[in-house]
Structures are given as C-alpha cells and as structure tokens.
DOZA-160996 format. One record per residue: x, y, z of N, C-alpha, C, O in turn. Coordinates in steps of 0.1 Angstrom, whole numbers, padded with zeros to 4 digits. Layout:
N
     nX     nY     nZ    caX    caY    caZ     cX     cY     cZ     oX     oY     oZ
      X      Y      Z      X      Y      Z      X      Y      Z      X      Y      Z
...
This chain:
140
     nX     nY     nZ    caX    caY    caZ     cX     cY     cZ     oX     oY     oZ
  -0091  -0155   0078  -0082  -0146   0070  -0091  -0138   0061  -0099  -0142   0052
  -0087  -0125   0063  -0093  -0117   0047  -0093  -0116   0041  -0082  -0109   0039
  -0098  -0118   0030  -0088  -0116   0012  -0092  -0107   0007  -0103  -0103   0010
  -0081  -0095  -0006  -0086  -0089  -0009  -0082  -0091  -0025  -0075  -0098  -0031
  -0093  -0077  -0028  -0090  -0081  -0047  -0082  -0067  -0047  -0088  -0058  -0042
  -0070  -0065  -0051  -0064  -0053  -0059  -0066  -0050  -0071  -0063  -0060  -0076
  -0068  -0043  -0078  -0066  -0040  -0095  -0059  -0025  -0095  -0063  -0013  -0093
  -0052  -0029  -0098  -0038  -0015  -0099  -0037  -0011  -0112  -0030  -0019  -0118
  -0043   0000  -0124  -0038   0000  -0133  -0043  -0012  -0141  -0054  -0017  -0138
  -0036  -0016  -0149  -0044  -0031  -0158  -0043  -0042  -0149  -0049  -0051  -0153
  -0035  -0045  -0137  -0031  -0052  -0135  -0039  -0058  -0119  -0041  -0049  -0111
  -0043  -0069  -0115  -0047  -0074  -0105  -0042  -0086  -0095  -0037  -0097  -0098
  -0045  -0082  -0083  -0035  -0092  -0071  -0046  -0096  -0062  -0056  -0089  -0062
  -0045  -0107  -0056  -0051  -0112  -0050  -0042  -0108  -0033  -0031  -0110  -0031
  -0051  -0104  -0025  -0042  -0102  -0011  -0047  -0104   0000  -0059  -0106  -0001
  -0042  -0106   0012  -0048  -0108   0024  -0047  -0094   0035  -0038  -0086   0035
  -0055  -0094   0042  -0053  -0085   0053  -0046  -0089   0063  -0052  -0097   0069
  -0033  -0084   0070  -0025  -0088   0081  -0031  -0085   0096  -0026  -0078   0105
  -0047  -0092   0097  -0054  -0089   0108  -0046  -0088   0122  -0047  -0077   0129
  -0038  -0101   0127  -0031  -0105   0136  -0019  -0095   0136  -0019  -0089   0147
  -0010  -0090   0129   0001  -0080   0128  -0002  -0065   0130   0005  -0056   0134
  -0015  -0065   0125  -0018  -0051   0125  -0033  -0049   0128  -0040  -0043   0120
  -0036  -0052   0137  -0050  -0055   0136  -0060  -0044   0137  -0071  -0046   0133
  -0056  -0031   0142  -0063  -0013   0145  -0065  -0008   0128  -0075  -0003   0124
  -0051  -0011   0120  -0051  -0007   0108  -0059  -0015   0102  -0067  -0007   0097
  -0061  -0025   0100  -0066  -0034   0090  -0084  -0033   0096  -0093  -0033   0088
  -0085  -0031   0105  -0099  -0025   0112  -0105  -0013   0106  -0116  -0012   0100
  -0093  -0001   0109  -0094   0009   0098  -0098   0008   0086  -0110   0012   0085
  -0093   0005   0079  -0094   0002   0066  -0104  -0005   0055  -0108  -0004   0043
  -0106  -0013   0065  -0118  -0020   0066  -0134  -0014   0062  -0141  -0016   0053
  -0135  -0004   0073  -0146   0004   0070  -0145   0013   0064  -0152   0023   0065
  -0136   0013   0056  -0138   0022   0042  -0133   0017   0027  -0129   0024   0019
  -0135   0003   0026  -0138  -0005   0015  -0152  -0004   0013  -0162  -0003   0020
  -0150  -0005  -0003  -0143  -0005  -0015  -0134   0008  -0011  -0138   0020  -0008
  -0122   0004  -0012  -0117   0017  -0013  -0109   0023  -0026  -0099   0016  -0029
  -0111   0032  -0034  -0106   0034  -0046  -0098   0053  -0048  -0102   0064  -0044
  -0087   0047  -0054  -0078   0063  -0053  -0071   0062  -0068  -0078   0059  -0077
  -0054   0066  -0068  -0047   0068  -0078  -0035   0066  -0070  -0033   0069  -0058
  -0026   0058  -0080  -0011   0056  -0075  -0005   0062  -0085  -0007   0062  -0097
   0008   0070  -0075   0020   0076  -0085   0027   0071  -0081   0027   0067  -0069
   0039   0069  -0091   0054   0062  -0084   0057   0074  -0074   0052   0085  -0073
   0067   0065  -0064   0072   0070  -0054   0080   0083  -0057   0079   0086  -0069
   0087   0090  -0050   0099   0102  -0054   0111   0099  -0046   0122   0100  -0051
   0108   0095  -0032   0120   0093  -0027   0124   0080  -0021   0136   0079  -0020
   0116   0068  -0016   0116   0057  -0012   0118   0044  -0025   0112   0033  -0024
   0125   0047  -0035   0130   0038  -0044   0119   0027  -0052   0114   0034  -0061
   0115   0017  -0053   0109   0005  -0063   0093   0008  -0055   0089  -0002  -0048
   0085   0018  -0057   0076   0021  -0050   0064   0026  -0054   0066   0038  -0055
   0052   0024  -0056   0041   0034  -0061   0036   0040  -0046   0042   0035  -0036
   0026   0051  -0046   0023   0051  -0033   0005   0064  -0038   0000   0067  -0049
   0002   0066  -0025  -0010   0073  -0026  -0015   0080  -0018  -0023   0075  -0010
  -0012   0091  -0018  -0012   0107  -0014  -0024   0106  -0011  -0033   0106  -0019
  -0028   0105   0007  -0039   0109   0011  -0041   0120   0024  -0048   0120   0034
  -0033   0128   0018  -0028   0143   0027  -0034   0141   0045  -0030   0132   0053
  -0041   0148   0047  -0042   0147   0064  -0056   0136   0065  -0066   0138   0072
  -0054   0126   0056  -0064   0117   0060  -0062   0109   0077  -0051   0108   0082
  -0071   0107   0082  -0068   0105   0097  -0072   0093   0100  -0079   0095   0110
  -0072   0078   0098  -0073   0066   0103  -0073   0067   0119  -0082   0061   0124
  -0065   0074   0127  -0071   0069   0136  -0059   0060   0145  -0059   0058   0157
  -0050   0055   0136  -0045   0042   0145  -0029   0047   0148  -0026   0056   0141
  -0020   0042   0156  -0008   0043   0159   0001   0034   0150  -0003   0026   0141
   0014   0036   0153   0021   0022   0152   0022   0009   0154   0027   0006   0164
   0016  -0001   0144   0019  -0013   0147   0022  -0020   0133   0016  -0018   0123
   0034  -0031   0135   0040  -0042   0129   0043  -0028   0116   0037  -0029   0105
   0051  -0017   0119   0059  -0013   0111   0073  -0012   0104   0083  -0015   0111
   0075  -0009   0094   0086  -0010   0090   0093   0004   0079   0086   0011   0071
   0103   0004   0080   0106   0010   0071   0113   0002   0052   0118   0007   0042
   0110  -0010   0058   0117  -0015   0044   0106  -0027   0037   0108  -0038   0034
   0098  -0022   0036   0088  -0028   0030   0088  -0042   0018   0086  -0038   0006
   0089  -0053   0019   0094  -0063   0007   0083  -0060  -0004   0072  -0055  -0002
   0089  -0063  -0016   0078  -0065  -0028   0068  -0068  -0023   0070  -0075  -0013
   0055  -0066  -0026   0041  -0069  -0024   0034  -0067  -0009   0023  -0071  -0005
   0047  -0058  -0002   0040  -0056   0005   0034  -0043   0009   0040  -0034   0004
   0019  -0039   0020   0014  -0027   0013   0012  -0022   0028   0005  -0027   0037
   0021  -0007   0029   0019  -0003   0043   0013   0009   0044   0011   0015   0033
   0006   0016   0057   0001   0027   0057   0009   0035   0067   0012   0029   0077
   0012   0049   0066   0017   0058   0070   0009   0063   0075   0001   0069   0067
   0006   0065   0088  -0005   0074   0096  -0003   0086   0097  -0008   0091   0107
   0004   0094   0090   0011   0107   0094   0015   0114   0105   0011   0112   0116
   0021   0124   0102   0028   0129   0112   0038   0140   0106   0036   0152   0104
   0049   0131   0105   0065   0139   0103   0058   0146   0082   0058   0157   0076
   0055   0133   0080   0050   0137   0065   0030   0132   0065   0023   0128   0074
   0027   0135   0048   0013   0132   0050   0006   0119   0047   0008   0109   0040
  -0003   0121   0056  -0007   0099   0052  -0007   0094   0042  -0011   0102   0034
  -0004   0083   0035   0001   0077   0028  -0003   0062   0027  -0005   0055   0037
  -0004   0055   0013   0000   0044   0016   0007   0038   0003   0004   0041  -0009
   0018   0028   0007   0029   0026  -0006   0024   0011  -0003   0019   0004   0006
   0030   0010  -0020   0029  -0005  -0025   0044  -0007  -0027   0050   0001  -0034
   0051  -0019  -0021   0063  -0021  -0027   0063  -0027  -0040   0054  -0034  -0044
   0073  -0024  -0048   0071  -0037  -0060   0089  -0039  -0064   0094  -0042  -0075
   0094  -0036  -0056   0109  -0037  -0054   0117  -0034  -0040   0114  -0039  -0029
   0128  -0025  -0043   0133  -0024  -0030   0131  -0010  -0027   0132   0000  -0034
   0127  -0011  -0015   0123  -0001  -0008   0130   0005   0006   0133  -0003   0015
   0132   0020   0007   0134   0026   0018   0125   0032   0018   0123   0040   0009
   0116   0032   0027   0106   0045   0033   0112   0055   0038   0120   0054   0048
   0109   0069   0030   0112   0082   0034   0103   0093   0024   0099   0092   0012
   0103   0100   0030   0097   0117   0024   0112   0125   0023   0124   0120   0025
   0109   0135   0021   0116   0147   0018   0124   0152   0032   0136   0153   0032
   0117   0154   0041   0119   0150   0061   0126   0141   0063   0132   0144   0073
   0130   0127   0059   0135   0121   0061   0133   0107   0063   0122   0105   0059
   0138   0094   0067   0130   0077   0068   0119   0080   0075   0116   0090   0083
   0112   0070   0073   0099   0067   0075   0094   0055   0077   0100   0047   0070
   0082   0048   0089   0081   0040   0092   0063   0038   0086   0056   0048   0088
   0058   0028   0080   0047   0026   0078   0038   0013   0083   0045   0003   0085
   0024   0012   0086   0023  -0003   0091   0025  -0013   0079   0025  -0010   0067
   0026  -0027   0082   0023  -0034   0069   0011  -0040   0075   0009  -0044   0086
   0004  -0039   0064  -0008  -0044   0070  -0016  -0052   0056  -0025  -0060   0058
  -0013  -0050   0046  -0016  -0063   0031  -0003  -0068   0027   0009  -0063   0026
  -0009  -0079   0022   0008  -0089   0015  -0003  -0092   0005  -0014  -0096   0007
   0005  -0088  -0010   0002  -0099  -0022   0003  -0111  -0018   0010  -0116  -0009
  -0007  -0116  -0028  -0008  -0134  -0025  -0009  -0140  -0044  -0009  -0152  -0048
  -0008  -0131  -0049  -0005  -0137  -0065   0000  -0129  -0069   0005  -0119  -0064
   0000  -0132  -0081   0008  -0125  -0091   0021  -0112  -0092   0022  -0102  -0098
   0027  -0120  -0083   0039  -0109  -0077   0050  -0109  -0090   0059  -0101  -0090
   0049  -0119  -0101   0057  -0110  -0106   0054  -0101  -0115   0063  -0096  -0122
   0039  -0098  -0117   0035  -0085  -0126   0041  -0073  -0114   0042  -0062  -0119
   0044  -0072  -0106   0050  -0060  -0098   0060  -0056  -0105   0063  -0044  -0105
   0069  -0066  -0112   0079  -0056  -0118   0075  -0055  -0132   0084  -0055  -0140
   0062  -0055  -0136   0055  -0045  -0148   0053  -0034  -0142   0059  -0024  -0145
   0042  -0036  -0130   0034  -0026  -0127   0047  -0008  -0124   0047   0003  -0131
   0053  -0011  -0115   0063   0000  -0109   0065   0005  -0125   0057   0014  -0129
   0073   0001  -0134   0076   0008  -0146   0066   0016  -0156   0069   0025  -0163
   0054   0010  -0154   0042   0009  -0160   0038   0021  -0152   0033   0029  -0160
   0037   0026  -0139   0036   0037  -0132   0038   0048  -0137   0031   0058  -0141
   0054   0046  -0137   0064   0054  -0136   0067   0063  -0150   0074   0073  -0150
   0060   0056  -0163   0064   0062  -0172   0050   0060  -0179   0052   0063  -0190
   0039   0056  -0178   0023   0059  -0180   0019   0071  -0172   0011   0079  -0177
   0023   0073  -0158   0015   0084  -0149   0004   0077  -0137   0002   0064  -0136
  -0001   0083  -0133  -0011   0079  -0121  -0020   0067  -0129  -0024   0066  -0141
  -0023   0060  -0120  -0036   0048  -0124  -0040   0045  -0114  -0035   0044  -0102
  -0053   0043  -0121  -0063   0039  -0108  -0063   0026  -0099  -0059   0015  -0103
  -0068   0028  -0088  -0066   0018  -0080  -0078   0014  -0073  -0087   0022  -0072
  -0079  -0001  -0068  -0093  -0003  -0059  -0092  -0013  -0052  -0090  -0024  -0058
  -0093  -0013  -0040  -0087  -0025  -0030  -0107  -0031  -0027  -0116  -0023  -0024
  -0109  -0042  -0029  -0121  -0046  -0027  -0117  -0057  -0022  -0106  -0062  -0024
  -0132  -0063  -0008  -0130  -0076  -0002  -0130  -0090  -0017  -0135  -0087  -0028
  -0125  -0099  -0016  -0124  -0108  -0025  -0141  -0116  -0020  -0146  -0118  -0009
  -0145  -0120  -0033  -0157  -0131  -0030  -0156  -0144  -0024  -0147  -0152  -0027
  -0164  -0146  -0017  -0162  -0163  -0012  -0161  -0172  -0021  -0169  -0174  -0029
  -0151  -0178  -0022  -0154  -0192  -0033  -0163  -0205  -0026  -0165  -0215  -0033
C-alpha cells in the first residue's frame, strides 16, 4: 500500500493511494509527486474544496468513480464535460460543475485525522485559497 502525507492549509492527513481501485490514476499521479497547488472551496458540489487544473491531461479514463464522494475522500476528474480537477470531500458531496453532475475517480482516502475536515472546508471557505502538497509518506 502507498501512503501519503497531505498538508492542506495548516492542517495534515495521513492517506493511502487506492492502487487496486484505481490503479491508471494512482500511476498517474504518481509521477508527478511531490505534487503541490492551491485549494478553493468548491461552488457547486456542496462540503468540498477542489483544484482547478484546467486542461491538465493525466492521461487515464474512468475508473472506480463516483459522483458522491464520502468525507476524506479524494477524486480526480479527467476532464471533458468541465476542466480537470481534483476535490477533496470534507462533507457531503454532489459532484457537478456549472454543465452539470459529474463523475470523478477516487483514487486517495484519508487515513487520520478526519475530523479536522470539518475545520478544514470552513477554514477554506472563509480564509481563501491555501496551499496544498500531496507527498509519498516516509517509511517507518
């Protein structure tokens, strides 16, 4: 299994990569760790931050997607209908754009500290964008 380190903003999670569920995405993604951006709360998919990576191109299709994403969990939108994307749940969530629902892979699950998610989303939403950095976790 993969582990990874998140630090969202002040806040840090410990996560795994869903190799077996998603395994093209999580490949993807892979070779472009450390990966570091900015999350803004969501606009139209409800308890959500997400991260605007316009015609970024991964590469991979559909797999192990959803439109209803649970708390902590972290899907990628390969684009299409809208632009690539990837949302963090930290509540309840509908995936959609402006176009309409939306299906994303899940492809990380929080593995700690899931209840700072309901800091984080608020903390988003009324601080502004914060930085983000998904890195492999160290061996213990």
């Amino acid at each position: 299994m993969t582990k990874l380190k998140i630090t969202a903003g002040p806040f840090t999670f410990d996560a795994r990569l869903e190799t077996e569920k998603a395994p093209q995405t999580c490949a993807a993604f892979q070779k472009v760790l450390p990966f570091e951006s900015q999350i803004v709360h969501v606009r139209w998919s409800g308890e959500g931050v997400w991260i605007p990576l316009g015609d970024t191109d991964f590469s991979v299709g559909y797999e192990n997607h959803t439109s209803y994403p649970a708390p902590g969990q972290i899907i990628l939108y390969p684009g299409g209908i809208s632009e690539t994307e990837i949302l963090l749940a930290y509540g309840g969530v509908h995936f959609a754009s402006k176009m309409g629902q939306l299906a994303g892979n899940h492809f990380i699950t929080l593995t700690s500290d899931l209840d700072k998610l309901a800091e984080l989303g608020p903390y988003v939403l009324y601080k502004g964008a914060q930085p983000i950095r998904f890195e492999l976790a160290e061996a213990a």
